[in-house]
PDB file as gemmi writes it, atoms N, CA and C in Angstrom:
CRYST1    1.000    1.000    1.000  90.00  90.00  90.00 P 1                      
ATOM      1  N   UNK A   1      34.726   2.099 -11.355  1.00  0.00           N  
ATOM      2  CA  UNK A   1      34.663   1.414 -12.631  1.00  0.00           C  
ATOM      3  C   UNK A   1      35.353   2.281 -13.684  1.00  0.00           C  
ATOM      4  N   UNK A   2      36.370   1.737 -14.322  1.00  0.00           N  
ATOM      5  CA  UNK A   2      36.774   2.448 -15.652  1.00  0.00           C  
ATOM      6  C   UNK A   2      35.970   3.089 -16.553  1.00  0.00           C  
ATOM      7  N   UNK A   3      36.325   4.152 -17.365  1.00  0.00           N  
ATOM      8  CA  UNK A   3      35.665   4.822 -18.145  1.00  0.00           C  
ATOM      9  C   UNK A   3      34.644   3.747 -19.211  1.00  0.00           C  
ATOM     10  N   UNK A   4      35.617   2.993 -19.522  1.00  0.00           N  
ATOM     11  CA  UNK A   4      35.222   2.150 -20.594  1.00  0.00           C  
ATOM     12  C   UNK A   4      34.552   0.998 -20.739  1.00  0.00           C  
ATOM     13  N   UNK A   5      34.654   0.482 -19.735  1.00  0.00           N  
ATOM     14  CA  UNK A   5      33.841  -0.647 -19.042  1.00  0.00           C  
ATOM     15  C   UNK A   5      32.321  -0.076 -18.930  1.00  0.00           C  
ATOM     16  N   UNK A   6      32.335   0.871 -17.790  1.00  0.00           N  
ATOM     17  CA  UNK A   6      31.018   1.830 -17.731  1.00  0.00           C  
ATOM     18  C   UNK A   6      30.229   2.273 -19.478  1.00  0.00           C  
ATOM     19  N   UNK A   7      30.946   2.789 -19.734  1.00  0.00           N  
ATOM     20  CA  UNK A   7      30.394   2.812 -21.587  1.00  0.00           C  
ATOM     21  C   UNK A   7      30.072   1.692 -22.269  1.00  0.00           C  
ATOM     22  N   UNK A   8      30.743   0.283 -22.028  1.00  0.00           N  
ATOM     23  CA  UNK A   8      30.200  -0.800 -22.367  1.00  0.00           C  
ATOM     24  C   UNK A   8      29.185  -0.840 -21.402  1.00  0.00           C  
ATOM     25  N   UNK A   9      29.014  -0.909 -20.682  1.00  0.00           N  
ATOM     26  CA  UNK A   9      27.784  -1.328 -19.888  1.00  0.00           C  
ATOM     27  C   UNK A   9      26.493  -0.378 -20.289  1.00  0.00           C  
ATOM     28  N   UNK A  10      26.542   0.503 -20.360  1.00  0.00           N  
ATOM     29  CA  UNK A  10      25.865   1.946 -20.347  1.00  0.00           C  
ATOM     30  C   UNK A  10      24.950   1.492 -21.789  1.00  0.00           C  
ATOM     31  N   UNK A  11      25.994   0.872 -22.637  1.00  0.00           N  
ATOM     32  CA  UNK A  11      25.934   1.310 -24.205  1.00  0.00           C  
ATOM     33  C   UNK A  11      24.280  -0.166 -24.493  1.00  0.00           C  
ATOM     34  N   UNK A  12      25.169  -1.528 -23.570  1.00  0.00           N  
ATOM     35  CA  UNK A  12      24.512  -2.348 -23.331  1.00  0.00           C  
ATOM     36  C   UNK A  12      22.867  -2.451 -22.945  1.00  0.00           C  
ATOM     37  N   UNK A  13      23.083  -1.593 -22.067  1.00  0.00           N  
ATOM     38  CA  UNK A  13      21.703  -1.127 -21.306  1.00  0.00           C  
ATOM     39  C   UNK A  13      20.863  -0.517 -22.767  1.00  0.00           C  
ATOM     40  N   UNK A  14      21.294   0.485 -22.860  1.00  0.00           N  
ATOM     41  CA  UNK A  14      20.370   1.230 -23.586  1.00  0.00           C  
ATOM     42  C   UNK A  14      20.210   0.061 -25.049  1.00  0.00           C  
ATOM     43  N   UNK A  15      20.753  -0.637 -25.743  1.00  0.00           N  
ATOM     44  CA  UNK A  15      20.602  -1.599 -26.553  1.00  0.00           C  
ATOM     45  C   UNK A  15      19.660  -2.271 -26.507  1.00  0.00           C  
ATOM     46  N   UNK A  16      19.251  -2.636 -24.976  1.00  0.00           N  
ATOM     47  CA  UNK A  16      18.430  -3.858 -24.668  1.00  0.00           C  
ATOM     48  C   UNK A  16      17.235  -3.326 -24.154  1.00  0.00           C  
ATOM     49  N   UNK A  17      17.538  -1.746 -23.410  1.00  0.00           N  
ATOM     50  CA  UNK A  17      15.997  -1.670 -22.838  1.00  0.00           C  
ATOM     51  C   UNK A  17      15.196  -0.868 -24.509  1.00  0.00           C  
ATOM     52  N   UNK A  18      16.164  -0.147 -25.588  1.00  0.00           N  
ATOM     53  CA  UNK A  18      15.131  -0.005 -26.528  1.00  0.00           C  
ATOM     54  C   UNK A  18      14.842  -1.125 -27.636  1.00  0.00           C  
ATOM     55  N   UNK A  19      15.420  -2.684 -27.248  1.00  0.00           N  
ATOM     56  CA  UNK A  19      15.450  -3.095 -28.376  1.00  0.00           C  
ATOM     57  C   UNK A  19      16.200  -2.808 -29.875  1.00  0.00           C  
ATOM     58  N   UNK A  20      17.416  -1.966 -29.980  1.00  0.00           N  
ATOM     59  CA  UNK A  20      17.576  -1.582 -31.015  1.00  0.00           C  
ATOM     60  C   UNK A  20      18.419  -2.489 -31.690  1.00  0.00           C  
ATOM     61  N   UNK A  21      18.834  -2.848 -33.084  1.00  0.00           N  
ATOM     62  CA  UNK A  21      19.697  -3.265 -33.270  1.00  0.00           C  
ATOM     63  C   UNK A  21      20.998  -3.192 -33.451  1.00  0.00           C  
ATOM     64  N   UNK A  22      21.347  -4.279 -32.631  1.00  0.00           N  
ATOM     65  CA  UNK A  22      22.720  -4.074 -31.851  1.00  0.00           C  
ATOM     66  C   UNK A  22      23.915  -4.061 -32.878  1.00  0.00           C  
ATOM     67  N   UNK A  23      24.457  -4.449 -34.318  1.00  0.00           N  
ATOM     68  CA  UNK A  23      25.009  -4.385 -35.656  1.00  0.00           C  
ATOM     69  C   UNK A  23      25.046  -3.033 -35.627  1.00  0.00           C  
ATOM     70  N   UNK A  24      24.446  -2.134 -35.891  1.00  0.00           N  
ATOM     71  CA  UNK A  24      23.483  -0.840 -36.271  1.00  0.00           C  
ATOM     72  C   UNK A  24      24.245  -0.463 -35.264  1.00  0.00           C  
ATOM     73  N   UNK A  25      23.447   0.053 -34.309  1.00  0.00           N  
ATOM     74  CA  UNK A  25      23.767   0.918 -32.834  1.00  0.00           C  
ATOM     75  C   UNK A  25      24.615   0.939 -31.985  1.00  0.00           C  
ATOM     76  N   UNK A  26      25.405  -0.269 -31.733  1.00  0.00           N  
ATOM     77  CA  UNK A  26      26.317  -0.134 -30.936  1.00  0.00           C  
ATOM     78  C   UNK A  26      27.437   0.777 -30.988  1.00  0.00           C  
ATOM     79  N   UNK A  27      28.224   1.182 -31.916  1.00  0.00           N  
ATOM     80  CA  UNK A  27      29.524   2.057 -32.430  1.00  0.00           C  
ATOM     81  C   UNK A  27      28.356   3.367 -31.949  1.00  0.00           C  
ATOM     82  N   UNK A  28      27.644   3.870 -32.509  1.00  0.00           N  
ATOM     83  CA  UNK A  28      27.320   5.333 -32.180  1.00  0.00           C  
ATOM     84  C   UNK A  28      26.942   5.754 -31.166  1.00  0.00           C  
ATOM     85  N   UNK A  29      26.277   5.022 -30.147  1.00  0.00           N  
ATOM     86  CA  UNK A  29      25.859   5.127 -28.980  1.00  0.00           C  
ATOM     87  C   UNK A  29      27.124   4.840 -28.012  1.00  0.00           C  
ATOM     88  N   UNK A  30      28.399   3.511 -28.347  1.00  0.00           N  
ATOM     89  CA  UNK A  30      29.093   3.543 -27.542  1.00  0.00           C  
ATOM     90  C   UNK A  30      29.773   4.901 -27.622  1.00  0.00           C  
ATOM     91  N   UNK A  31      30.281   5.464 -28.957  1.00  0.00           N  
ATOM     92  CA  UNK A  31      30.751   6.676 -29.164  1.00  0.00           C  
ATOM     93  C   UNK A  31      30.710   8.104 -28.212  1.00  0.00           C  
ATOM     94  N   UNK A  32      29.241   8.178 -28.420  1.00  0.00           N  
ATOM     95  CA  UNK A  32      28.521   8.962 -27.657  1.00  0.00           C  
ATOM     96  C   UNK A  32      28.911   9.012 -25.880  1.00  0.00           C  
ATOM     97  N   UNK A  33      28.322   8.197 -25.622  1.00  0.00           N  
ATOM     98  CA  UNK A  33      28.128   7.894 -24.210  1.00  0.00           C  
ATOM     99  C   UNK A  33      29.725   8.019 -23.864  1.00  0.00           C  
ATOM    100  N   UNK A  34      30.822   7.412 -24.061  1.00  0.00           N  
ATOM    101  CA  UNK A  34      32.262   7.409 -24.348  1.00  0.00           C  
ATOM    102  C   UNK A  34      32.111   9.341 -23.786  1.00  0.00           C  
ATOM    103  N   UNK A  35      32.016   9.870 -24.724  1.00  0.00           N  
ATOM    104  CA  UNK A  35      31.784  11.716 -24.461  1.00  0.00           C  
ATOM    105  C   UNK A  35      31.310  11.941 -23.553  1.00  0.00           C  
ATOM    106  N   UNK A  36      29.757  11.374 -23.038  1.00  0.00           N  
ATOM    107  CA  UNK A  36      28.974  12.126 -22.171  1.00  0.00           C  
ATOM    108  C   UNK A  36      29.621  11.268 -20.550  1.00  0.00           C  
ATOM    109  N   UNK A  37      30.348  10.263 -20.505  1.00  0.00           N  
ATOM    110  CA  UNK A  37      30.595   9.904 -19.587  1.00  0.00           C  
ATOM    111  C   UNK A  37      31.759  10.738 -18.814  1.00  0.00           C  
ATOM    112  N   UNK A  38      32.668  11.195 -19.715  1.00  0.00           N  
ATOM    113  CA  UNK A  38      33.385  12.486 -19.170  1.00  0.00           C  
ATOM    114  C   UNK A  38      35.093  11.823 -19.380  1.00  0.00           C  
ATOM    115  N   UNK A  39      35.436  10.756 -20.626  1.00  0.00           N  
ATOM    116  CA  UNK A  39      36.642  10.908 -20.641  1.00  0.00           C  
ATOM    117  C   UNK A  39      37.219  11.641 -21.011  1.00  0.00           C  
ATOM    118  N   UNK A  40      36.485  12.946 -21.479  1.00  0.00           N  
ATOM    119  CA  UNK A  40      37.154  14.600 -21.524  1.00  0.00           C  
ATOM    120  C   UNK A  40      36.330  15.640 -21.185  1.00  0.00           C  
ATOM    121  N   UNK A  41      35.275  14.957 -21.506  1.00  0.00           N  
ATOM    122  CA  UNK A  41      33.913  16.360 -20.911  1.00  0.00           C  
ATOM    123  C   UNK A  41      33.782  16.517 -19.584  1.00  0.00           C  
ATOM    124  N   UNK A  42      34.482  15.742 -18.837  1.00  0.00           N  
ATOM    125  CA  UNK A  42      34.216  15.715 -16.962  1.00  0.00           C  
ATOM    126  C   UNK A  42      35.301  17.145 -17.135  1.00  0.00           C  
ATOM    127  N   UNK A  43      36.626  17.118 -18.219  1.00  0.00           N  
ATOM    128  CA  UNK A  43      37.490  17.972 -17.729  1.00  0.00           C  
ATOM    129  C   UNK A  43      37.292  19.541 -18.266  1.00  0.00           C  
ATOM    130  N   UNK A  44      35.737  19.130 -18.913  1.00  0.00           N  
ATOM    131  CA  UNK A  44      35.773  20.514 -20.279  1.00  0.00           C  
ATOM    132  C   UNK A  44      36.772  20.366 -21.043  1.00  0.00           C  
ATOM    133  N   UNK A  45      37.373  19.254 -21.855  1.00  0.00           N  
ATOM    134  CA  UNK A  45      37.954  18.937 -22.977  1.00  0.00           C  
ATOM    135  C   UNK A  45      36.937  18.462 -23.766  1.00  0.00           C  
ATOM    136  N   UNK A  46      37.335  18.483 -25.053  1.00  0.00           N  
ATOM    137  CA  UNK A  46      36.601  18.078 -26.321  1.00  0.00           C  
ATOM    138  C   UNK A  46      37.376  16.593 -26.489  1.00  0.00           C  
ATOM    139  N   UNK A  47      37.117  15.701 -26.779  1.00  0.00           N  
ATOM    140  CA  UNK A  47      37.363  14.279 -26.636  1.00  0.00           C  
ATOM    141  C   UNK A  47      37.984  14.350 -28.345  1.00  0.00           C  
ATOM    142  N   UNK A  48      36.990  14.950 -29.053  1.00  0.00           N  
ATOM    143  CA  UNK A  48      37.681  14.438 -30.362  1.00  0.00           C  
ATOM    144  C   UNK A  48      38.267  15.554 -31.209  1.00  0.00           C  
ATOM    145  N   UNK A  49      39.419  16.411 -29.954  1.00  0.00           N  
ATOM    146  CA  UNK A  49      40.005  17.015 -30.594  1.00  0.00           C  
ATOM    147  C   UNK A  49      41.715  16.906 -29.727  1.00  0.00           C  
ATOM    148  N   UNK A  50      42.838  17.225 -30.632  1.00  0.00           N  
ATOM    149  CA  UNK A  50      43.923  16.253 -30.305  1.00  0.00           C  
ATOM    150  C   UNK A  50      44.523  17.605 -29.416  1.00  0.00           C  
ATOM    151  N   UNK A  51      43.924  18.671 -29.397  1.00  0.00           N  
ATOM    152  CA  UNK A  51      44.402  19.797 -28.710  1.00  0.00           C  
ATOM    153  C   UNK A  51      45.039  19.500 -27.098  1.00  0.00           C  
ATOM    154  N   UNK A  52      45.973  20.268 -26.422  1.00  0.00           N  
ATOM    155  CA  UNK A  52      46.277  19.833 -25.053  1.00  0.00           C  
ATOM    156  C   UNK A  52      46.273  21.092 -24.756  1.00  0.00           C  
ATOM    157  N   UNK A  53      45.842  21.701 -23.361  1.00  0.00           N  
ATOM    158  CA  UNK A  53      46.452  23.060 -22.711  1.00  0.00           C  
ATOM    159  C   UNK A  53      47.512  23.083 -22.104  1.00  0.00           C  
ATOM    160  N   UNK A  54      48.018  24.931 -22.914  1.00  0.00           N  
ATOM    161  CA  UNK A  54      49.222  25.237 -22.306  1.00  0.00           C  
ATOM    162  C   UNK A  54      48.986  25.938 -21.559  1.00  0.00           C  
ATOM    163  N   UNK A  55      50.517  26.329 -20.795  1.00  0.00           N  
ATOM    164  CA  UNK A  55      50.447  27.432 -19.825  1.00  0.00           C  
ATOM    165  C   UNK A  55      51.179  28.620 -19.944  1.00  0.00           C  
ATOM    166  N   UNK A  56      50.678  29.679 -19.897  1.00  0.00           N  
ATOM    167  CA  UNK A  56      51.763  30.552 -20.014  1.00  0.00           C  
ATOM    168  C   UNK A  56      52.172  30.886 -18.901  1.00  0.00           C  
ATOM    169  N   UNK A  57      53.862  31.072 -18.591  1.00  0.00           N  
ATOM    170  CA  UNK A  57      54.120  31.070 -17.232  1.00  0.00           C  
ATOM    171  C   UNK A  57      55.219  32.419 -17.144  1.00  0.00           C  
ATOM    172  N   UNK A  58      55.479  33.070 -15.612  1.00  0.00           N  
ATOM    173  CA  UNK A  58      56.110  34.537 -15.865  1.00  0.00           C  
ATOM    174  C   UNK A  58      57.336  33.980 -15.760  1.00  0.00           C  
ATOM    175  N   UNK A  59      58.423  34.588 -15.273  1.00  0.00           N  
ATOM    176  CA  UNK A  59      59.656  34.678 -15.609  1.00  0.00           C  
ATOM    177  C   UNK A  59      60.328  34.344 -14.374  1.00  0.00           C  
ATOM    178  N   UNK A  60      59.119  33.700 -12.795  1.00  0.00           N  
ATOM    179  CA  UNK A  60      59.924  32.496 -12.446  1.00  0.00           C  
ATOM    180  C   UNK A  60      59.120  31.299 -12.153  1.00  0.00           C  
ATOM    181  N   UNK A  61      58.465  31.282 -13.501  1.00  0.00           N  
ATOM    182  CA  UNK A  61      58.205  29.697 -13.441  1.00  0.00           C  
ATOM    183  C   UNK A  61      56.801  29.213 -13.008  1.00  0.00           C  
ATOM    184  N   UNK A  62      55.981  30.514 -12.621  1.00  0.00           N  
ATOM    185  CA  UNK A  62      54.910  30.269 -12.162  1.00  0.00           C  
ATOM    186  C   UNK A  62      53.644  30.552 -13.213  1.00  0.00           C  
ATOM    187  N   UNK A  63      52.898  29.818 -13.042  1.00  0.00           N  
ATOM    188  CA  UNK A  63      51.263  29.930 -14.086  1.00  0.00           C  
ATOM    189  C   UNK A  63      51.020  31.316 -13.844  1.00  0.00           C  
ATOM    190  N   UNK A  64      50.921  31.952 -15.174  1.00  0.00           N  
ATOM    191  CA  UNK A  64      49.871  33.028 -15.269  1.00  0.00           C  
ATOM    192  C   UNK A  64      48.693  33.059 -16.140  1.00  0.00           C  
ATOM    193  N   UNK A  65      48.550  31.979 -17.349  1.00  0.00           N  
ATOM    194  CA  UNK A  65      47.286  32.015 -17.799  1.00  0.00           C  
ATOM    195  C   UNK A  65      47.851  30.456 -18.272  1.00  0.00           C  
ATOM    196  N   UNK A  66      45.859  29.791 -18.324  1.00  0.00           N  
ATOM    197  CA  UNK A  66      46.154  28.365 -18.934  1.00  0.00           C  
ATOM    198  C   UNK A  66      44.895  28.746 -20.510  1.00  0.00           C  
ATOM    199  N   UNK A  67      45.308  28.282 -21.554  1.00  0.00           N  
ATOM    200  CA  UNK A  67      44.719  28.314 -22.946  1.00  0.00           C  
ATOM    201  C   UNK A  67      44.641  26.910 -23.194  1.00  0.00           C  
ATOM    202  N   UNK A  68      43.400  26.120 -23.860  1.00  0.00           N  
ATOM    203  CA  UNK A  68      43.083  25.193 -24.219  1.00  0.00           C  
ATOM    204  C   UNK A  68      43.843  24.462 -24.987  1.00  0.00           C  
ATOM    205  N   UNK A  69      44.694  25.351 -26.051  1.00  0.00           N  
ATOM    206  CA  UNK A  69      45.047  24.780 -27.253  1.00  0.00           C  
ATOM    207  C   UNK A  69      46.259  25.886 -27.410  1.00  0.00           C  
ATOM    208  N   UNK A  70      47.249  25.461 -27.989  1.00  0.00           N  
ATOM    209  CA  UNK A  70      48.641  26.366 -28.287  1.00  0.00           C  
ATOM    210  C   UNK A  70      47.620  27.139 -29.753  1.00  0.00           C  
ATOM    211  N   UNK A  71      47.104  26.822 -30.497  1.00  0.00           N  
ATOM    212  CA  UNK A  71      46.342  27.468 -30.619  1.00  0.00           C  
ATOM    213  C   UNK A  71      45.828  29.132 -30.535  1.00  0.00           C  
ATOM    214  N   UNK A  72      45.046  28.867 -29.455  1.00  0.00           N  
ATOM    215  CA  UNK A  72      44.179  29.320 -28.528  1.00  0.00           C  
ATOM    216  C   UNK A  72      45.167  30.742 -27.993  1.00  0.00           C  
ATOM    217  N   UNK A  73      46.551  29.796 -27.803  1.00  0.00           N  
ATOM    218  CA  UNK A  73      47.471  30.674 -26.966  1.00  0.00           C  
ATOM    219  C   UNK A  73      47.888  31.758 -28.243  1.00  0.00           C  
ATOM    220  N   UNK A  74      48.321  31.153 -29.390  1.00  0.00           N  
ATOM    221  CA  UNK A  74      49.361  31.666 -30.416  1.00  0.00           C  
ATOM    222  C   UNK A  74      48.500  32.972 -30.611  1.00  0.00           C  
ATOM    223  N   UNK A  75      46.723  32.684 -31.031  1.00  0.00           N  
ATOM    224  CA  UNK A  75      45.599  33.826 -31.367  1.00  0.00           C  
ATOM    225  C   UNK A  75      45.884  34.879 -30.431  1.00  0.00           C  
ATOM    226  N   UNK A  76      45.839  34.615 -29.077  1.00  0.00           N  
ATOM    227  CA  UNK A  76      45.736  35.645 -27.920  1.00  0.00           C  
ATOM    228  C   UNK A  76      47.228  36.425 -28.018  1.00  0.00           C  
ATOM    229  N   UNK A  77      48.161  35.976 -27.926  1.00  0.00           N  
ATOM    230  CA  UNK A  77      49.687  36.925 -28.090  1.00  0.00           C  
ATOM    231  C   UNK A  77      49.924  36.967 -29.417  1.00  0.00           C  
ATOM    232  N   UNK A  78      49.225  36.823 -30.496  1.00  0.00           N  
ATOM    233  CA  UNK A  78      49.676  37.037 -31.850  1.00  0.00           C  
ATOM    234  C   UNK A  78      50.941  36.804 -32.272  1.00  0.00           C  
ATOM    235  N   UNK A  79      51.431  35.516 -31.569  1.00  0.00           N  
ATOM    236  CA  UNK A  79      52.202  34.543 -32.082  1.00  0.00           C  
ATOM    237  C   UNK A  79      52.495  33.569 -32.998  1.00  0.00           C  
ATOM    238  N   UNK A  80      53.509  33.089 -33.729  1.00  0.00           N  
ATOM    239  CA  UNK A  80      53.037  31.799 -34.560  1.00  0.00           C  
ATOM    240  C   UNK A  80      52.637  30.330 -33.592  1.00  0.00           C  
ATOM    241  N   UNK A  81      52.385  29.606 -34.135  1.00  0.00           N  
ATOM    242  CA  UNK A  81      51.762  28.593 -33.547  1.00  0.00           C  
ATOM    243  C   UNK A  81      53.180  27.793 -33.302  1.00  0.00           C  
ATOM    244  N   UNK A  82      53.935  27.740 -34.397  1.00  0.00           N  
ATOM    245  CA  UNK A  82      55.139  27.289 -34.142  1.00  0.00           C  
ATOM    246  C   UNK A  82      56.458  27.459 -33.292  1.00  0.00           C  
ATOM    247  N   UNK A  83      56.269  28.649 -33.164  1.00  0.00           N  
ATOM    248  CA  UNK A  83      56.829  29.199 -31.802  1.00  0.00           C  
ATOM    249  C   UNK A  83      56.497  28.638 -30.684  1.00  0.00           C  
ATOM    250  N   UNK A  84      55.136  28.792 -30.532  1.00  0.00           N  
ATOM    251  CA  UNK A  84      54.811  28.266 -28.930  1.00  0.00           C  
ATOM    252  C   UNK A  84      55.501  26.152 -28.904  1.00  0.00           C  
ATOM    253  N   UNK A  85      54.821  26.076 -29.940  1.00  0.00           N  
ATOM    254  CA  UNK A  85      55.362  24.742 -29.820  1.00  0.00           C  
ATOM    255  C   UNK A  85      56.948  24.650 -29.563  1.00  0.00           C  
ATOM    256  N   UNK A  86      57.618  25.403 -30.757  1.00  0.00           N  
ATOM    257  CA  UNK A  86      59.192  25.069 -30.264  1.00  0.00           C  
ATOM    258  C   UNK A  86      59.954  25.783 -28.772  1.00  0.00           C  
ATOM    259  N   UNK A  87      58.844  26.267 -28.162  1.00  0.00           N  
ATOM    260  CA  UNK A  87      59.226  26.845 -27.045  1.00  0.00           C  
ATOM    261  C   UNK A  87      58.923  25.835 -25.781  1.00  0.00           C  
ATOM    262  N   UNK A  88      58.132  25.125 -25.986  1.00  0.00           N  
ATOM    263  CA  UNK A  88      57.716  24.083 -25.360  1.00  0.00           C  
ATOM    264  C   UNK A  88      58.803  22.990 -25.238  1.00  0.00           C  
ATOM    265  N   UNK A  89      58.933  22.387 -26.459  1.00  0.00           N  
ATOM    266  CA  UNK A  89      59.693  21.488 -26.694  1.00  0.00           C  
ATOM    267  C   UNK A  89      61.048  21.776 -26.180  1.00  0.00           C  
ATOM    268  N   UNK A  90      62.156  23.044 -26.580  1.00  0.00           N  
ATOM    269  CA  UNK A  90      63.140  23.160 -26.208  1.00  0.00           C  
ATOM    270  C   UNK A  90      63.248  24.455 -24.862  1.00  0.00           C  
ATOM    271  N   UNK A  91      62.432  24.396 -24.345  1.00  0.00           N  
ATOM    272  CA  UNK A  91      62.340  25.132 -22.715  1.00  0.00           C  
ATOM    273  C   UNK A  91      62.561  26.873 -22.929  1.00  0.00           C  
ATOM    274  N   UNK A  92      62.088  27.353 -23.988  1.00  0.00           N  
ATOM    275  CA  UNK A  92      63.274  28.750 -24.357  1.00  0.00           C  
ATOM    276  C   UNK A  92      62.042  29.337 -24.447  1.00  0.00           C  
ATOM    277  N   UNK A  93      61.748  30.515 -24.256  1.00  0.00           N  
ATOM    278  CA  UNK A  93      60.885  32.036 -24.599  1.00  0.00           C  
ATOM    279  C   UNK A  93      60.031  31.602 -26.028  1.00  0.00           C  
ATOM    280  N   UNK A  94      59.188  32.411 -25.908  1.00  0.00           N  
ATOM    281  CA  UNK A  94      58.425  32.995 -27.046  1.00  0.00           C  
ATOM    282  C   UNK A  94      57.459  33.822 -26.831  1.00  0.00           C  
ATOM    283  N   UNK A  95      57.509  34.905 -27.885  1.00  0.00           N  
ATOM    284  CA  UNK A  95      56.779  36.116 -27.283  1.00  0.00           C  
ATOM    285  C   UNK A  95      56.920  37.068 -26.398  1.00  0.00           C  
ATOM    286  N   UNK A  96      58.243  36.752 -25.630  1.00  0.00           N  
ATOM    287  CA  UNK A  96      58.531  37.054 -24.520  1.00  0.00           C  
ATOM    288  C   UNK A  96      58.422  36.927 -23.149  1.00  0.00           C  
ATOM    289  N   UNK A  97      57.634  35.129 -23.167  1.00  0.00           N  
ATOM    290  CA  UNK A  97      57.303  34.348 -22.084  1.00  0.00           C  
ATOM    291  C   UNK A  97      57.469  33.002 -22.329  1.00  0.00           C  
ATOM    292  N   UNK A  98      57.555  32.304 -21.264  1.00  0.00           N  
ATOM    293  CA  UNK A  98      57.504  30.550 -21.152  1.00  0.00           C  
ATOM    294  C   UNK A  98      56.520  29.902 -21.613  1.00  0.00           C  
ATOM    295  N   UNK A  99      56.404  28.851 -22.067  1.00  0.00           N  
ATOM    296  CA  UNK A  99      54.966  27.758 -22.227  1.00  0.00           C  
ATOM    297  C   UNK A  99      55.663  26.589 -21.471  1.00  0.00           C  
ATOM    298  N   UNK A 100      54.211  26.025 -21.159  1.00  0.00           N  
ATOM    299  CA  UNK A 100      54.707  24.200 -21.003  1.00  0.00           C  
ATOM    300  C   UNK A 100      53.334  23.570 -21.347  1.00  0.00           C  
ATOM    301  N   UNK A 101      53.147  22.581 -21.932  1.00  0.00           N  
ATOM    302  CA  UNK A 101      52.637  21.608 -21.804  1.00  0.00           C  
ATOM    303  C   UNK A 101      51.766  21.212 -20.158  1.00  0.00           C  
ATOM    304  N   UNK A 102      50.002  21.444 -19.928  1.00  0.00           N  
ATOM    305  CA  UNK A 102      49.602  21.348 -18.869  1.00  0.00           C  
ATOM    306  C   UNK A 102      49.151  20.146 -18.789  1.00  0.00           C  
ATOM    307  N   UNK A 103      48.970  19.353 -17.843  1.00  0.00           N  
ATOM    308  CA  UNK A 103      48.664  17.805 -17.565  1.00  0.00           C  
ATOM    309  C   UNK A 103      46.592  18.384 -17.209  1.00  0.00           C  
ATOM    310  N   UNK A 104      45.969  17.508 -18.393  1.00  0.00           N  
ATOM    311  CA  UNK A 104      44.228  18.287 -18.356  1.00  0.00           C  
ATOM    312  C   UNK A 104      43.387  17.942 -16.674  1.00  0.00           C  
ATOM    313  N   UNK A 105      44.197  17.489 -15.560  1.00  0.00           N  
ATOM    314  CA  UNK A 105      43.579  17.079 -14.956  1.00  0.00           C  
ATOM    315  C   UNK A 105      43.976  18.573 -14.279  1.00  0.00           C  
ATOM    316  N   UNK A 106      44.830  18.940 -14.281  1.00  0.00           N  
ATOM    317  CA  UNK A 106      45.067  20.334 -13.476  1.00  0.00           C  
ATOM    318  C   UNK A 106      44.961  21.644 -14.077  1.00  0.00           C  
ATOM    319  N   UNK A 107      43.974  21.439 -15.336  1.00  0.00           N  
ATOM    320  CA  UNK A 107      43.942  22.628 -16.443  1.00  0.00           C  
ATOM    321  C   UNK A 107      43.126  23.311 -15.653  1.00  0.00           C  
ATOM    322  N   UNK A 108      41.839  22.998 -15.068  1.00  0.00           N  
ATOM    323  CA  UNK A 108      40.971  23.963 -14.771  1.00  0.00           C  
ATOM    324  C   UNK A 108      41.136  24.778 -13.205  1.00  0.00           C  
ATOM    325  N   UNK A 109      42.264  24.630 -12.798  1.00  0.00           N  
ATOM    326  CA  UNK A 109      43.091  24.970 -11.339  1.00  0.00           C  
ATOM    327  C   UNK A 109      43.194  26.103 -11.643  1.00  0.00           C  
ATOM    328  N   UNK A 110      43.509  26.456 -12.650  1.00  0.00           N  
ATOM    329  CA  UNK A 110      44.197  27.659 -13.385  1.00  0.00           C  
ATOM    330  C   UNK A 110      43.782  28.445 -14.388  1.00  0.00           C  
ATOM    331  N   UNK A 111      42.387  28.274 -14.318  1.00  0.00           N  
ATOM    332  CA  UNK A 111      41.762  28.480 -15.597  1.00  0.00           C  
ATOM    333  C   UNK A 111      41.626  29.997 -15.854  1.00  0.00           C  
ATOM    334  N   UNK A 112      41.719  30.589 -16.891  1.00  0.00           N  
ATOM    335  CA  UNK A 112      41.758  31.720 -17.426  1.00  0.00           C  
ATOM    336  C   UNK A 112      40.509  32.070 -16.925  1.00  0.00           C  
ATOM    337  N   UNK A 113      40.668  33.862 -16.210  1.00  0.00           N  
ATOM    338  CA  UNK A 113      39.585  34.314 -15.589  1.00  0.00           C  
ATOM    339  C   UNK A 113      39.319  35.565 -16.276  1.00  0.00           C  
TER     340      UNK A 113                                                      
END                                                                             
């Protein structure tokens, strides 16, 4: 069952077995449940944050650390934030290493130890 379907249903349930009103309750509880069902928390992502993990990779191409957030990354090598991004975007160094853009289903493969 889709994420979202399941959250409608989920959201449904709990509506009807407390009686609550459904005007009222529905948006915060679907909200909720939306989170706890894991369309980012299954991955240890934060759902309502627009962050993606990068990777920092050595010099042929292979993962050596994954960071939550370019962020995350820029703090740890005391980089600008803008760097990592334009390093991303146009395939070139920063800091004196690679980034890319990680797809969150394979973030935690690699997860910083």
């Amino acid at each position: 069952m889709e994420p979202h379907k399941a959250a409608r249903k989920i959201t449904e349930e709990i509506i009807g077995y407390f009686n609550l009103p459904r005007k009222m309750c529905y948006g915060p509880i679907n909200t909720w449940i939306h989170m706890a069902i894991g369309i980012g928390f299954d991955l240890g992502r934060d759902t309502t944050t627009r962050s993606k993990p990068v990777a920092k990779l050595d010099n042929n191409g292979r993962v050596h650390t994954v960071y939550p957030s370019m962020a995350a990354a820029a703090r740890d090598h005391d980089v600008a934030l803008q760097n990592i991004s334009s390093a991303i975007k146009h395939k070139r160094r920063s800091g004196g290493s690679y980034w890319k853009l990680v797809d969150p289903n394979d973030h935690y493969i690699y997860r910083k130890k």
